[in-house]
C-alpha positions as CSV (number, residue, x, y, z in Angstrom):
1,X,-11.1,2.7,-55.2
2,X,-13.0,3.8,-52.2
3,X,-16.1,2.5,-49.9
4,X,-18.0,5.0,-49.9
5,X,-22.1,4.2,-49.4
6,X,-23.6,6.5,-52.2
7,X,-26.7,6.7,-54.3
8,X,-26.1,6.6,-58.0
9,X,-28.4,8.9,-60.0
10,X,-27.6,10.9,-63.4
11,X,-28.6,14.5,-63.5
12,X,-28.7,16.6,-67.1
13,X,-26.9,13.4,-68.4
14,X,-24.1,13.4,-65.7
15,X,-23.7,10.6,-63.4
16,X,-23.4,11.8,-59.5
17,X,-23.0,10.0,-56.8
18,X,-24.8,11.1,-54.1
19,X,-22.5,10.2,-50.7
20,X,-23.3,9.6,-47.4
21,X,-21.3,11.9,-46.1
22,X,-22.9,14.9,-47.1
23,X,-21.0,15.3,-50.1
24,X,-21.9,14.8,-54.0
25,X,-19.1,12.9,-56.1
26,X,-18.9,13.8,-60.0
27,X,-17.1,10.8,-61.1
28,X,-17.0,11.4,-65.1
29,X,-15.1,15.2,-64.1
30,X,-13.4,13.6,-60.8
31,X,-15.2,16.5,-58.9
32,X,-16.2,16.4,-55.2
33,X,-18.5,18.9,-54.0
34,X,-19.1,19.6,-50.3
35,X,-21.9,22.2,-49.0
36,X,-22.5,24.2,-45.6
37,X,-19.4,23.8,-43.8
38,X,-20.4,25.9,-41.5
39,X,-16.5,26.4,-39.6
40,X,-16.4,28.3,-36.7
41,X,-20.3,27.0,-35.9
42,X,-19.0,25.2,-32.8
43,X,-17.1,28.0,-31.0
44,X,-20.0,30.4,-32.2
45,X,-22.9,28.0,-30.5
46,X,-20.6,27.7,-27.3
47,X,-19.8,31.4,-26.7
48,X,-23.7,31.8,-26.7
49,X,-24.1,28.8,-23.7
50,X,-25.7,26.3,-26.7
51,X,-23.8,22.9,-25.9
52,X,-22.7,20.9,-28.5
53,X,-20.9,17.6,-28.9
54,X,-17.5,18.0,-28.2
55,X,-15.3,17.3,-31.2
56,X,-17.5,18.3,-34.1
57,X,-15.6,20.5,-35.6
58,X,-13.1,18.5,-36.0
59,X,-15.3,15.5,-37.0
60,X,-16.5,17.5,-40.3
61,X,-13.0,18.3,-41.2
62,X,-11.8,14.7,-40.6
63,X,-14.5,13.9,-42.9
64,X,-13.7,16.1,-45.3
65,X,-10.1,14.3,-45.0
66,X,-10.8,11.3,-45.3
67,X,-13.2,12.3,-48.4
68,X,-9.9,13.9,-50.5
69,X,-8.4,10.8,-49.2
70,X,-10.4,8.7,-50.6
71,X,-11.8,10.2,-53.9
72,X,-8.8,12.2,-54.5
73,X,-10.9,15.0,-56.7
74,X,-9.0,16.8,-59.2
75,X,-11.2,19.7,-58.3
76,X,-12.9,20.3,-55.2
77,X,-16.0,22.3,-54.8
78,X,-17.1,24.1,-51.8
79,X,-20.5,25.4,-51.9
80,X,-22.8,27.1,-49.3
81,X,-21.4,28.5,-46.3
82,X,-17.9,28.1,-45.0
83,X,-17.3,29.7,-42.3
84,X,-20.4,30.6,-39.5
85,X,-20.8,34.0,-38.9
C-alpha cells in the first residue's frame, strides 16, 4: 500500500491515478508512467553558467525510487525525454 497524494480520474474506461509526483499510476495494469526526465539537464544548465539547485538531479531520481518503491509497477513506462541534449 503506498501514500501517495493522487487525483483519481478514469480515462477511456481506465482508472489513473494522477500522482503528485509527476507521475501517472495505472492501477488496474500495475503500470507507472513517468514523462520528461530530462537526465543530464543539470550538468547541461551548469556548463552554460545557468545555476541550478544543487542536488536536482539526484532529487528526480530519488523520486523515481522511491516511486518503484512504493508502487512496485510490473511495467514501467518512460515517456518524453530522457536524457537532455
Amino acid at each position: 500500500m503506498n501514500y501517495y497524494c493522487a487525483v483519481n480520474v478514469v480515462i477511456a474506461q481506465t482508472h489513473c491515478n494522477l500522482l503528485a509526483q509527476k507521475a501517472l499510476w495505472l492501477p488496474e495494469i500495475e503500470w507507472l508512467l513517468i514523462s520528461d526526465l530530462h537526465l543530464g539537464k543539470v550538468a547541461h544548465f551548469r556548463k552554460r553558467g545557468i545555476a541550478i539547485p544543487p542536488h536536482s538531479e539526484e532529487q528526480n531520481l530519488l523520486r523515481l525510487l522511491n516511486l518503484l518503491v512504493s508502487f512496485r509497477p510490473a511495467r514501467l513506462v518512460l515517456l518524453g525525454d530522457l536524457f537532455h541534449s
